[in-house]
C-alpha positions in Angstrom: 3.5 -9.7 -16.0 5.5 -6.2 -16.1 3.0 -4.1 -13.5 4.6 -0.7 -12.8 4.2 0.0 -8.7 1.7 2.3 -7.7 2.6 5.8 -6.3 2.2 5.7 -2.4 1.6 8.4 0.1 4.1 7.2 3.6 4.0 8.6 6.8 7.8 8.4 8.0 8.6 8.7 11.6 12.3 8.7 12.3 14.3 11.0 14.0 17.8 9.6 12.6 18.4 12.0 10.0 20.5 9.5 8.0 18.0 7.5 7.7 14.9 9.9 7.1 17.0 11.7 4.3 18.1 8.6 2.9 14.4 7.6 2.6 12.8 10.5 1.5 15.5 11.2 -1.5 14.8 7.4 -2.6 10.9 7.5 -2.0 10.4 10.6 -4.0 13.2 9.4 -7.0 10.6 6.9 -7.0 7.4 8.8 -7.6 5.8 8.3 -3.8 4.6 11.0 -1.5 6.4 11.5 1.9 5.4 13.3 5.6 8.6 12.9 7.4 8.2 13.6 11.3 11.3 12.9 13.8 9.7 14.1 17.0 7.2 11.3 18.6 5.1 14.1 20.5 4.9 16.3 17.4 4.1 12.4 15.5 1.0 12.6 18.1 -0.1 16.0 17.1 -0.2 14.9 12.8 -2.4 12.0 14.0 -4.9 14.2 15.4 -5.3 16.5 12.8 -5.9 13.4 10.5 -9.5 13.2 9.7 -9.5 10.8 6.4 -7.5 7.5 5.1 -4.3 9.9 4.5 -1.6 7.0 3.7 -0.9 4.0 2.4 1.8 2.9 5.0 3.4 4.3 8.0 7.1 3.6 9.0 7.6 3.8 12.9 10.5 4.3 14.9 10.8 2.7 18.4 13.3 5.1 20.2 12.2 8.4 19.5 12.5 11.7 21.7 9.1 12.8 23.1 6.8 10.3 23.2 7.9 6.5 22.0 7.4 4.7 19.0 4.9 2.4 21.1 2.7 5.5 22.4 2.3 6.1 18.7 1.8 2.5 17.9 -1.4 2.6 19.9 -2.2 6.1 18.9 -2.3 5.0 15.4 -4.5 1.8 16.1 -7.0 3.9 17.8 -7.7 6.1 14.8 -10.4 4.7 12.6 -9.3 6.6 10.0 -5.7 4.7 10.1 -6.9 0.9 11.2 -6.2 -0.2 7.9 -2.9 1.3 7.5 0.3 -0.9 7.5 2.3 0.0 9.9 6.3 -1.3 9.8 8.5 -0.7 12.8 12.3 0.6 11.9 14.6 0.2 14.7 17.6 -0.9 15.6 16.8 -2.9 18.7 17.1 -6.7 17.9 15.4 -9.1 20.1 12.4 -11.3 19.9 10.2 -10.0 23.0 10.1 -6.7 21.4 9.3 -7.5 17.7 6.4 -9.7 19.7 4.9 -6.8 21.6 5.0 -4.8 18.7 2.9 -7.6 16.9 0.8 -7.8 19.3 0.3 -4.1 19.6 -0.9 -3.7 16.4 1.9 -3.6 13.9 2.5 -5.7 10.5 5.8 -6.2 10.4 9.3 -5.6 12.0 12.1 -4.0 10.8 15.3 -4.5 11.6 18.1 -1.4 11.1 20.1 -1.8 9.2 18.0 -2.6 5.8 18.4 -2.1 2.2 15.9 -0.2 0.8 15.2 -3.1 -1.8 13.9 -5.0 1.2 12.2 -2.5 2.7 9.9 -1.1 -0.3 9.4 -5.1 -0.8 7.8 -5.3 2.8 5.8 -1.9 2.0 4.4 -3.7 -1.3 4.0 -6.7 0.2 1.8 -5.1 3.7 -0.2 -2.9 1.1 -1.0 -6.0 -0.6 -2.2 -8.1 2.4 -3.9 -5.3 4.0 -6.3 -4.5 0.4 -6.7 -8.2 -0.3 -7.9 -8.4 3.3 -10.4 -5.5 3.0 -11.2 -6.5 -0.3 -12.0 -10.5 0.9 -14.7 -9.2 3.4 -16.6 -7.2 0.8 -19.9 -8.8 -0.4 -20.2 -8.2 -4.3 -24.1 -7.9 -4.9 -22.6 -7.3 -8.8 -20.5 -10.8 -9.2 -21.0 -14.5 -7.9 -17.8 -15.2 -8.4 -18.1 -16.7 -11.8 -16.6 -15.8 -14.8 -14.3 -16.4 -17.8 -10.6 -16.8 -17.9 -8.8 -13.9 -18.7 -5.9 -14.0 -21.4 -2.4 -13.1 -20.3 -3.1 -9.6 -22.1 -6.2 -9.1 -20.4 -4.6 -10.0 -16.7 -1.7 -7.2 -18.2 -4.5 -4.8 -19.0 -6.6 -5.8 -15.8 -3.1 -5.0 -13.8 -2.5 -1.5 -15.2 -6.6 -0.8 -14.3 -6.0 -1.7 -10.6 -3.5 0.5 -10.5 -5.6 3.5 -11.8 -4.0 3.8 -15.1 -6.3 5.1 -18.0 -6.7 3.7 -21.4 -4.2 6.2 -23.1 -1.5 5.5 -20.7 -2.1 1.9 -20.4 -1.4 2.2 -24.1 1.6 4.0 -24.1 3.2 1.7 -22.0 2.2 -1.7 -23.6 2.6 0.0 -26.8 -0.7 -0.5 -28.3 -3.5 2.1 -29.3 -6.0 3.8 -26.7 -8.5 2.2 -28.4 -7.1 -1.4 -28.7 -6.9 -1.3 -25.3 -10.7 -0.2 -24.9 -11.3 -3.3 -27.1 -9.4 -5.3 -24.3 -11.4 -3.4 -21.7 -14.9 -4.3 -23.5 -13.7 -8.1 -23.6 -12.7 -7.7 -20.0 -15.9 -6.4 -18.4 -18.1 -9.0 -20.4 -16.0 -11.6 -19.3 -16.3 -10.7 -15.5 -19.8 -9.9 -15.9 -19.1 -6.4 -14.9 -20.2 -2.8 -15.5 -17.5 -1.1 -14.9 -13.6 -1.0 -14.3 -14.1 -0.1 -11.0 -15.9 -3.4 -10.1 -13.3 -5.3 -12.5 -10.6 -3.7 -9.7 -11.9 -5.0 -7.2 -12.9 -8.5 -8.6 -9.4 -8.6 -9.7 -8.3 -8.3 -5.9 -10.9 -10.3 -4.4 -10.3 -12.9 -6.1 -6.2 -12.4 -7.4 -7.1 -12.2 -11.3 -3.8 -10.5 -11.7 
């Protein structure tokens, strides 16, 4: 199933400016949304001022001038409004005790400089992933019991482009059917899932990996 990746917004903290130019150029060529800080104490003053669910993932130094990547570490997991955000550390330091205290400190994965960036978006996709199917697992549905029809593979397509937040017309466009064939597939899609809505087919499509 061909599912276009969804546009993030990352928080970037990296004072290498290789590396946080590098990034940026290939985040943005990729339609995502970037914050790039390479000072850990100005990294400390962002956080405060965040007062919402701002991103989707946060990339974290370790050696960083003003505070460290690990004051940050435990900054971040102290925010309610960022204990659901991915965090992966980038550094360059290579040993085992450190990868484990970051663990334990709160991070979902561990980065090793150098990467490719192929790699690296794959362990952003792949922490996004685990992180909403996570959230999504502990949610009670008062609208589903969990039964429901299979889904064709054109439905699971269709049920793919609606998690992402794609709308009939563009959904079209890119399966290269009508807006209002795929409102047909939409129609078939809710009354099979016993839902009322896409929103609820979303999240039944997470819950329980329809897609």
């Amino acid at each position: 199933m061909n599912i276009e990746a969804k546009s993030y917004n990352i928080l970037l903290i990296e004072d290498d400016k290789h590396i946080s130019s590098y990034l940026k150029s290939a985040f943005e060529a990729r339609n995502h949304t970037i914050v790039v800080i390479d000072d850990g104490n100005n990294a400390k003053e962002h956080l405060k001022t965040i007062n919402k669910p701002t991103y989707d993932i946060i990339l974290l130094d370790l050696m960083l001038p003003g505070a460290t990547g690990w004051e940050i570490l435990v900054k971040i997991r102290s925010l309610s409004t960022l204990k659901n955000c991915p965090v992966i550390m980038l550094t360059a330091i290579d040993d085992s005790s450190s990868e484990a205290r970051a663990l334990y400190d709160g991070a979902d994965d561990y980065v090793i400089k150098p990467f490719t960036f192929k790699v690296l978006m794959a362990r952003i996709e792949a922490n996004i992933r685990k992180k909403t199917n996570n959230i999504i697992s502990e949610i009670e549905l008062p609208f589903s019991d969990g039964n429901f029809e299979p889904l064709t593979d054109r439905e699971k397509e269709i049920l793919g482009y609606i998690v992402k937040g794609y709308n009939s017309k563009e959904i079209g466009n890119l399966i290269f059917i009508s807006d209002q064939t795929v409102m047909n597939h939409v129609k078939n899609i809710l009354k099979k899932l016993k839902v009322e809505n896409r929103m609820q087919a979303a999240i039944l499509a997470l819950k329980y990996n329809l897609i």
